[in-house]
DRENTORKOL-3810 file (N, C-alpha, C; in nm, 4 decimals):
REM DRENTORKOL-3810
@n.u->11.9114; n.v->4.5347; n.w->10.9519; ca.u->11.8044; ca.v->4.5470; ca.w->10.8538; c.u->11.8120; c.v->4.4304; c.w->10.7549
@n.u->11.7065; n.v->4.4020; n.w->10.7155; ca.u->11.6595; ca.v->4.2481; ca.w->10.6350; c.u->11.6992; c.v->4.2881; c.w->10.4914
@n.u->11.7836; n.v->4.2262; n.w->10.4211; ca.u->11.7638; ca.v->4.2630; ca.w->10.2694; c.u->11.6141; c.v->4.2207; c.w->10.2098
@n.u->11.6335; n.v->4.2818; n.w->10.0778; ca.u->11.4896; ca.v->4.2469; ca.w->9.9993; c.u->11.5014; c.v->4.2519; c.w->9.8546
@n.u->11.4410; n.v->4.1708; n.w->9.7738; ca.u->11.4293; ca.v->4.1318; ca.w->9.6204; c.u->11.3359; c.v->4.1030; c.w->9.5730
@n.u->11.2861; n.v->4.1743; n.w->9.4737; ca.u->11.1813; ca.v->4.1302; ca.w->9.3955; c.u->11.2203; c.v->3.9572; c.w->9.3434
@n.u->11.0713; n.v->3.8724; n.w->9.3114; ca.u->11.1275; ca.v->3.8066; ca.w->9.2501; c.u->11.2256; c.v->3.8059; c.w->9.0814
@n.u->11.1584; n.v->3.9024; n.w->9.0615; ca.u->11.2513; ca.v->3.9191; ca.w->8.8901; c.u->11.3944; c.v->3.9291; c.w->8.9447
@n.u->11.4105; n.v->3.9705; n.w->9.0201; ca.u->11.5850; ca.v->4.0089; ca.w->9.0578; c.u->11.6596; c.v->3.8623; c.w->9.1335
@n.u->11.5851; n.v->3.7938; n.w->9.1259; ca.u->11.6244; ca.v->3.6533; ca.w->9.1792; c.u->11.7652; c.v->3.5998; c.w->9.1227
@n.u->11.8189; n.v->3.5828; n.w->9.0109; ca.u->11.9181; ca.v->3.6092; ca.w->8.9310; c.u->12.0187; c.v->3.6478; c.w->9.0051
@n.u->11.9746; n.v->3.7929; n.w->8.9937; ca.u->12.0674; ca.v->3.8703; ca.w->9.0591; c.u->12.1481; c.v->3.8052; c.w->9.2053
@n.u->12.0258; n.v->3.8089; n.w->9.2990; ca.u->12.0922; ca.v->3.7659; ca.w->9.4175; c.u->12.1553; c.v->3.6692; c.w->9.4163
@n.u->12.1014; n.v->3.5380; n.w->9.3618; ca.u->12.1902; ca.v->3.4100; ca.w->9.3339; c.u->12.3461; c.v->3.4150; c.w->9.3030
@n.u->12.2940; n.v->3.4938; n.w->9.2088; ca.u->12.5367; ca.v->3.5479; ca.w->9.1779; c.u->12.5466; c.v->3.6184; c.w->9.2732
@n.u->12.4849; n.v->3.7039; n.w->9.3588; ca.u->12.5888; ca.v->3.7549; ca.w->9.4262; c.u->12.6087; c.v->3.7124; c.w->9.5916
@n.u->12.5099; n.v->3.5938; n.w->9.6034; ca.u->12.5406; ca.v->3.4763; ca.w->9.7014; c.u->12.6230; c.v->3.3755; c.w->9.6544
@n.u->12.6428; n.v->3.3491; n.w->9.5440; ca.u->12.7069; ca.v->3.2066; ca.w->9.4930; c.u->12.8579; c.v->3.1939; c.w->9.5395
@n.u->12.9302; n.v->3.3205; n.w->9.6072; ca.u->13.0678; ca.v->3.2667; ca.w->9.6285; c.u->13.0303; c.v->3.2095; c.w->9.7882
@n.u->12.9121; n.v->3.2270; n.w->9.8726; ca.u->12.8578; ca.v->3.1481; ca.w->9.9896; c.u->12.8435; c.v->3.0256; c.w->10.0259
@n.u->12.8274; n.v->2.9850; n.w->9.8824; ca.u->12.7561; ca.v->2.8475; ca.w->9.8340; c.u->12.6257; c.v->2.8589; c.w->9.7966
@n.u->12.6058; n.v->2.6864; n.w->9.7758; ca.u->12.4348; ca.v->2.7205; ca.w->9.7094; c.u->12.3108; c.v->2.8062; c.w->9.8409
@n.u->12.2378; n.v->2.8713; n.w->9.7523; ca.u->12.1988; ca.v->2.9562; ca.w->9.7948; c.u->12.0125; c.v->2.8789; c.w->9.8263
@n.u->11.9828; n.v->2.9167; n.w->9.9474; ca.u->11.8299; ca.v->2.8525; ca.w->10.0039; c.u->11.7165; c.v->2.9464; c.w->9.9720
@n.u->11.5895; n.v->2.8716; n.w->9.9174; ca.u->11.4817; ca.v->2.9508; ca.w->9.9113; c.u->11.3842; c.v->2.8596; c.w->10.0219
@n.u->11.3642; n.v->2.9684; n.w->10.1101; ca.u->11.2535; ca.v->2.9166; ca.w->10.2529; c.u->11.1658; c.v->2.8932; c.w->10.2112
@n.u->11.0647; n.v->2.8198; n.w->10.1877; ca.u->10.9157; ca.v->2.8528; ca.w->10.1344; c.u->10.8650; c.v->2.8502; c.w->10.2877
@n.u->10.8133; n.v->3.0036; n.w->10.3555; ca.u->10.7373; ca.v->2.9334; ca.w->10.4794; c.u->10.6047; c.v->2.9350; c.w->10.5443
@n.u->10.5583; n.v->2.8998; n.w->10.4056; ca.u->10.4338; ca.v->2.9050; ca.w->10.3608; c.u->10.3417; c.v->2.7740; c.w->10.4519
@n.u->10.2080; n.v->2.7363; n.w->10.4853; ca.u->10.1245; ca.v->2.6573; ca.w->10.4910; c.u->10.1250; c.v->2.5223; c.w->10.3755
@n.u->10.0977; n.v->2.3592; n.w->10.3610; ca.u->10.0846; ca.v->2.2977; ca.w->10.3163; c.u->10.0042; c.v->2.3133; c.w->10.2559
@n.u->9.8819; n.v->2.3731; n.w->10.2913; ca.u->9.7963; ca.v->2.3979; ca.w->10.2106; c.u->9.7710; c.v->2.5360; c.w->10.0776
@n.u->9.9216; n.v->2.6112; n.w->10.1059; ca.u->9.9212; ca.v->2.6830; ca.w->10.0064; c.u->9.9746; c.v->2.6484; c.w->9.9313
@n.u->10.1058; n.v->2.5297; n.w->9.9832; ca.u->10.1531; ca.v->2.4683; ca.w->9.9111; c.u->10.1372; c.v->2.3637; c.w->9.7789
@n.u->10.0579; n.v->2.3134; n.w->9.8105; ca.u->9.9055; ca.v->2.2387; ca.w->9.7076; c.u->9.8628; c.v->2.3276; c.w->9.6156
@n.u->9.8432; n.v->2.4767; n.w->9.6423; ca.u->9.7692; ca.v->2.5788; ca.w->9.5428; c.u->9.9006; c.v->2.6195; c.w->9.4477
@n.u->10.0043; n.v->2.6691; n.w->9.5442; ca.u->10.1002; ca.v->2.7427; ca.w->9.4452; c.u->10.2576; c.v->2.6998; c.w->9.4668
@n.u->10.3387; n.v->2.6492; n.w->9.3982; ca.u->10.4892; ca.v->2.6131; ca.w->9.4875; c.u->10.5769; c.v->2.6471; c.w->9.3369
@n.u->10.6616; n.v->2.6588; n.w->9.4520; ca.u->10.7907; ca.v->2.7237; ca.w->9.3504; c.u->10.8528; c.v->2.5560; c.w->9.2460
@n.u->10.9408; n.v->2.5869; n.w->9.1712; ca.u->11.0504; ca.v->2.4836; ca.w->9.1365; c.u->11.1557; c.v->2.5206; c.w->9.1799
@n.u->11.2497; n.v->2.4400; n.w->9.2294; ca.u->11.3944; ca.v->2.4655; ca.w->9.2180; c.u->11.4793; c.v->2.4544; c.w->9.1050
@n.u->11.5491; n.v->2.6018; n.w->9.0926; ca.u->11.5933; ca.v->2.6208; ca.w->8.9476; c.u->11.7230; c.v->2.6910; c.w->8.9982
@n.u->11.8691; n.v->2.6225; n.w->9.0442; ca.u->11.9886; ca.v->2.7135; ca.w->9.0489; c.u->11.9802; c.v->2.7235; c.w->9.1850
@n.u->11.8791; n.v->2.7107; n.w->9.2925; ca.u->11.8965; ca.v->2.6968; ca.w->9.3992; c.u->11.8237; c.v->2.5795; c.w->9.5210
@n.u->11.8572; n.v->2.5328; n.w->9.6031; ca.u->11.8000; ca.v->2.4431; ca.w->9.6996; c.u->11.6354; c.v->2.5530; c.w->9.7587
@n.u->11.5439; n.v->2.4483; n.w->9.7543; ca.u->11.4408; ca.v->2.4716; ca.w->9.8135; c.u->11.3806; c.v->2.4123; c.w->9.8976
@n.u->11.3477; n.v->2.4846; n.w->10.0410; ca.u->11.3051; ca.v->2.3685; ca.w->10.1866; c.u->11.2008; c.v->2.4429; c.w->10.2028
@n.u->11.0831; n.v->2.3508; n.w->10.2191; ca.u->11.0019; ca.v->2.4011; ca.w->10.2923; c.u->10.9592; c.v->2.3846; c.w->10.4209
@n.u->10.9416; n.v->2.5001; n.w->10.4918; ca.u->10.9433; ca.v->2.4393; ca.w->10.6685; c.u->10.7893; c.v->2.6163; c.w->10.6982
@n.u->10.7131; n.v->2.5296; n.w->10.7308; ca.u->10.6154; ca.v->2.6609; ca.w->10.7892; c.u->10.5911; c.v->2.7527; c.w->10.8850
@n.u->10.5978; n.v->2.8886; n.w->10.8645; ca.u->10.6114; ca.v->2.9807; ca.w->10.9615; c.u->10.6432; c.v->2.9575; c.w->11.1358
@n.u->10.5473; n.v->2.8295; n.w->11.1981; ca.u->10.5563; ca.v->2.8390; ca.w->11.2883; c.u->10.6311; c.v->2.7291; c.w->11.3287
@n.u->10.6903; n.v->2.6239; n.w->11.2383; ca.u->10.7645; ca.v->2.4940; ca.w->11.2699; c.u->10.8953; c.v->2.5832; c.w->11.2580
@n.u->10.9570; n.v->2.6864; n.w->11.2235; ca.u->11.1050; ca.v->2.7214; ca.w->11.1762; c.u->11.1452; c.v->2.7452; c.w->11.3041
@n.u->11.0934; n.v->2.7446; n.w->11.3853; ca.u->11.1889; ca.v->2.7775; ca.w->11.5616; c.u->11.2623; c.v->2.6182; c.w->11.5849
@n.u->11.1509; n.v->2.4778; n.w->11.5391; ca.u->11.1927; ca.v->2.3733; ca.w->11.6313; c.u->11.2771; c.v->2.3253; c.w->11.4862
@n.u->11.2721; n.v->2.3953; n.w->11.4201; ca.u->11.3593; ca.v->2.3302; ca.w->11.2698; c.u->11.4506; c.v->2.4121; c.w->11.2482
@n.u->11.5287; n.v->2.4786; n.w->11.3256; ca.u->11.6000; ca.v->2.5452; ca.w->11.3303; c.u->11.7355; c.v->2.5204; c.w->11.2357
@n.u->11.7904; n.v->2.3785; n.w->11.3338; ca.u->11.8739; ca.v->2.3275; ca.w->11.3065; c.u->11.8837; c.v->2.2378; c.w->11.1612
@n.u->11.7999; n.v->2.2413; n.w->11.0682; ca.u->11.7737; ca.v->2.1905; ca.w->10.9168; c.u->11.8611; c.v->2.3334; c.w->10.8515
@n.u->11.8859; n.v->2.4187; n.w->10.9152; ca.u->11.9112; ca.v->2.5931; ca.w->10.8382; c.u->12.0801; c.v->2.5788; c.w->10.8984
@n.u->12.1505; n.v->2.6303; n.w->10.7672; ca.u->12.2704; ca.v->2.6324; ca.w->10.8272; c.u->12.2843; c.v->2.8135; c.w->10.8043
@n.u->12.3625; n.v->2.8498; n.w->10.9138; ca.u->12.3917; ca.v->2.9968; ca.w->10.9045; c.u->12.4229; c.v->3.0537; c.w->10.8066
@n.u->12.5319; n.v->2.9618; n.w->10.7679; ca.u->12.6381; ca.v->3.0325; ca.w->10.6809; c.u->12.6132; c.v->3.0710; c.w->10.5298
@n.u->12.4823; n.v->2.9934; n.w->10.5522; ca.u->12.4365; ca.v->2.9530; ca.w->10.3725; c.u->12.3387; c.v->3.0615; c.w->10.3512
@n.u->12.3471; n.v->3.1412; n.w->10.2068; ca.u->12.2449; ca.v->3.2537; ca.w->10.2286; c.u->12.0941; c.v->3.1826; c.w->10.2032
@n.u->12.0229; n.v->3.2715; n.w->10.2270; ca.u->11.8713; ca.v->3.2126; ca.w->10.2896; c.u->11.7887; c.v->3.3268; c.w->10.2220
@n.u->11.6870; n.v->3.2858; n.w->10.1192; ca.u->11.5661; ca.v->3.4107; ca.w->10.0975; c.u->11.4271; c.v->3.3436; c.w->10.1839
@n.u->11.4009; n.v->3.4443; n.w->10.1875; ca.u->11.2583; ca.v->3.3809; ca.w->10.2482; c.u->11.1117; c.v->3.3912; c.w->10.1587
@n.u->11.0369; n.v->3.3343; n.w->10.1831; ca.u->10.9197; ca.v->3.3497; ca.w->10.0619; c.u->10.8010; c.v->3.3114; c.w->10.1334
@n.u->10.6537; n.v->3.3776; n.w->10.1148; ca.u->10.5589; ca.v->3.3415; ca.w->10.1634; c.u->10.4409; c.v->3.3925; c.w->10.0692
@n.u->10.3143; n.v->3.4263; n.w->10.1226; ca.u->10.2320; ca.v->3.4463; ca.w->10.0118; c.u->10.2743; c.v->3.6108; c.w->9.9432
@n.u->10.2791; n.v->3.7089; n.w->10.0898; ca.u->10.3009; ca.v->3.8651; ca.w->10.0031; c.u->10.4155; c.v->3.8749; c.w->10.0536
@n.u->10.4718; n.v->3.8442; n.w->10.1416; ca.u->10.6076; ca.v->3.9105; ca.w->10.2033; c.u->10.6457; c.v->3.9428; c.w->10.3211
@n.u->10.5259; n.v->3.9050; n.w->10.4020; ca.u->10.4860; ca.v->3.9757; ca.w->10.5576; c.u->10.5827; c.v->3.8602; c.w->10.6325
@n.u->10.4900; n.v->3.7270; n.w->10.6196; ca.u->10.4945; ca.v->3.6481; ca.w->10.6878; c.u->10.6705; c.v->3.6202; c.w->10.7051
@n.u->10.6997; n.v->3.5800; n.w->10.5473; ca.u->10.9174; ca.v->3.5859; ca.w->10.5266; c.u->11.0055; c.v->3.6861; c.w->10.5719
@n.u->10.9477; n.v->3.7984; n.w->10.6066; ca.u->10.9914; ca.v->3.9190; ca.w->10.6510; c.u->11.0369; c.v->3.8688; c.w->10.7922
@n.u->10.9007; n.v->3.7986; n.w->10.8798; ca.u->10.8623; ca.v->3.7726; ca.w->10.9965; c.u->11.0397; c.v->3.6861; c.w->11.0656
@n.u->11.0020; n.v->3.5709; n.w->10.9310; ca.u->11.1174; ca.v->3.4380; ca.w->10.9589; c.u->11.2574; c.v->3.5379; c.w->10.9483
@n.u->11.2724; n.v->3.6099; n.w->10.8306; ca.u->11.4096; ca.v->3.6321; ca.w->10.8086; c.u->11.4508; c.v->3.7044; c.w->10.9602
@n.u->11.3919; n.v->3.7882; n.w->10.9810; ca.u->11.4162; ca.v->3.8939; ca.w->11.0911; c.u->11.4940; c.v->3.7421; c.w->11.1985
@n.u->11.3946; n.v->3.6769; n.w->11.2540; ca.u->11.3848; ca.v->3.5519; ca.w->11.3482; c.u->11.5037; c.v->3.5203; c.w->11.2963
@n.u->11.5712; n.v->3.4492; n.w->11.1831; ca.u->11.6788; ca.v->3.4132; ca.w->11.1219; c.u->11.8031; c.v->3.4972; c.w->11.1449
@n.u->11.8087; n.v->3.6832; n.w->11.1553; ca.u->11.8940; ca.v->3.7426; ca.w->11.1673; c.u->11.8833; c.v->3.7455; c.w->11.3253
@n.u->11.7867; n.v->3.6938; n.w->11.3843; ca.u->11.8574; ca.v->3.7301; ca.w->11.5600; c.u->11.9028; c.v->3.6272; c.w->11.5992
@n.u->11.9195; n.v->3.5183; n.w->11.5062; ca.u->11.9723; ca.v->3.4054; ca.w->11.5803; c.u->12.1560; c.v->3.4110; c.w->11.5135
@n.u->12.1866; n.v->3.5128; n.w->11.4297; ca.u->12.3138; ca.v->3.4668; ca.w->11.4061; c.u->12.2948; c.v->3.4381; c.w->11.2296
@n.u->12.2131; n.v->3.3976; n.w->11.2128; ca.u->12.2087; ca.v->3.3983; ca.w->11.0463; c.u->12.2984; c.v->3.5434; c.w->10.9510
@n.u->12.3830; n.v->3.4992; n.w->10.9405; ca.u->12.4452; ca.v->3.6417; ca.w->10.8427; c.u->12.3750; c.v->3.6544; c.w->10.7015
@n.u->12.3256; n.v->3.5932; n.w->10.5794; ca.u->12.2834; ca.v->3.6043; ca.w->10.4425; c.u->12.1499; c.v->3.5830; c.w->10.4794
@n.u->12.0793; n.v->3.6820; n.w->10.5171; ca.u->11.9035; ca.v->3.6338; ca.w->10.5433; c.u->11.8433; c.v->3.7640; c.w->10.4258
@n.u->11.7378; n.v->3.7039; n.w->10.3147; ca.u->11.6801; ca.v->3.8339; ca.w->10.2514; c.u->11.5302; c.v->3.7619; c.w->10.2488
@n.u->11.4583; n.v->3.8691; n.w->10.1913; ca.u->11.3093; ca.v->3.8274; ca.w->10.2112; c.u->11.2783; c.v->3.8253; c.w->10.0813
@n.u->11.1734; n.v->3.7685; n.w->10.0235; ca.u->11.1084; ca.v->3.8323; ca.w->9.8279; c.u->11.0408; c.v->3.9101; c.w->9.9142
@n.u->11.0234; n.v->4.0021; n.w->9.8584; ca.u->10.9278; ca.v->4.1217; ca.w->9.8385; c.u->10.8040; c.v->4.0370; c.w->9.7770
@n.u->10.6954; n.v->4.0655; n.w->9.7596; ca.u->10.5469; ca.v->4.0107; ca.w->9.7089; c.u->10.5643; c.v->3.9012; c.w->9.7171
@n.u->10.6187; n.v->3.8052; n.w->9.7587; ca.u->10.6125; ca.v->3.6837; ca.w->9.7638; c.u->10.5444; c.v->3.5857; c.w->9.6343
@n.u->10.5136; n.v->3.4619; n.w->9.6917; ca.u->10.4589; ca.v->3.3808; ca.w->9.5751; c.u->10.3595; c.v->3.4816; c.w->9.4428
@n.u->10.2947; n.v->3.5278; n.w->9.5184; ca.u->10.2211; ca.v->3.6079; ca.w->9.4173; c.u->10.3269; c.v->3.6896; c.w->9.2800
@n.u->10.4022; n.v->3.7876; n.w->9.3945; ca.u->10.4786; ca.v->3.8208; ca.w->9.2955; c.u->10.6177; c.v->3.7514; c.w->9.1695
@n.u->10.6437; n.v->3.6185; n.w->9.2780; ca.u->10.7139; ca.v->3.5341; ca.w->9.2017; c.u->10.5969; c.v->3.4744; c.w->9.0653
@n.u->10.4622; n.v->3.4643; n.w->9.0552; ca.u->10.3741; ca.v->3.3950; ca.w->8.9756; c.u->10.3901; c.v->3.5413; c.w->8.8228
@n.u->10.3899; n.v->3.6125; n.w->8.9037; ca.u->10.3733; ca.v->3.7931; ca.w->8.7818; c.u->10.4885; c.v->3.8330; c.w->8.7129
@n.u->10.6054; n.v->3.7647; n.w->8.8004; ca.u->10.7083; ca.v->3.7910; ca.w->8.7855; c.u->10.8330; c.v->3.7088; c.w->8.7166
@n.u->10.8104; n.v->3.5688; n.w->8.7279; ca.u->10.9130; ca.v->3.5098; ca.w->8.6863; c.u->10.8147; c.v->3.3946; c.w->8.6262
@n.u->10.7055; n.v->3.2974; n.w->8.6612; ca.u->10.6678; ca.v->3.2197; ca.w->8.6531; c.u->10.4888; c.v->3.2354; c.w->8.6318
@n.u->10.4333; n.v->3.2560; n.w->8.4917; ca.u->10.3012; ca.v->3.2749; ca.w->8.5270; c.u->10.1940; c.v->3.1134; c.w->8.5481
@n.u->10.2804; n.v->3.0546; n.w->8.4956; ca.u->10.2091; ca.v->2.9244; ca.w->8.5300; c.u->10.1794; c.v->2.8782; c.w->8.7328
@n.u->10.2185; n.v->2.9749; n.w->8.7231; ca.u->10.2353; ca.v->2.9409; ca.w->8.9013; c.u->10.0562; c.v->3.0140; c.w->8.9444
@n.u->10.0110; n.v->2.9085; n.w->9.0082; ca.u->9.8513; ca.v->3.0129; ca.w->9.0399; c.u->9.8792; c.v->3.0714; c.w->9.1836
@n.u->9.7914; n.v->3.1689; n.w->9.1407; ca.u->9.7615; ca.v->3.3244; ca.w->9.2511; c.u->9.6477; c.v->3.2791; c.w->9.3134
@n.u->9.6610; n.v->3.3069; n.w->9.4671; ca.u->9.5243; ca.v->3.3175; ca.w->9.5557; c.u->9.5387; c.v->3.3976; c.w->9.6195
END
């Protein structure tokens, strides 16, 4: 089973990945949502690789390193993390509401579509 975090609890997970090492936020979102809404990196590494490129980009992802996933509501990161835990990935979690909820939640300057 996939862990899951609101973005407000982002914090949270970070400490309790940090004895892992630095900790990854997936964005695996479209370029073009990317243009509308994108995170900053703040305390953690951020890659973006899109839903359907993360099979041949596999190898950019190291296992060992914990991994959240992020997309517009949560569906799509749900999709990757799962994909991420059958390959051997041990630290895979998803945001819950995704960008949206990261914009309500931690960051309102961030725009909603």
């Amino acid at each position: 089973m996939i862990s899951q975090f609101r973005p407000r609890d982002l914090a949270t997970w970070l400490a309790q990945m940090s004895p892992l090492g630095e900790a990854v936020i997936l964005d695996v979102r479209e370029p073009g949502e990317l243009q509308v809404a994108a995170v900053r990196a703040n305390g953690f590494t951020l890659l973006t690789i899109p839903m359907g490129l993360v099979p041949v980009r596999l190898s950019e992802l190291d296992p060992q390193q914990p991994i959240a996933c992020l997309c517009h509501h949560g569906g799509r990161s749900m999709q990757v993390a799962q994909f991420l835990a059958s390959r051997g990935f041990e630290n895979v979690a998803n945001i819950a509401g995704g960008i949206h909820a990261w914009a309500a939640e931690l960051d309102p300057g961030i725009a909603t579509y």
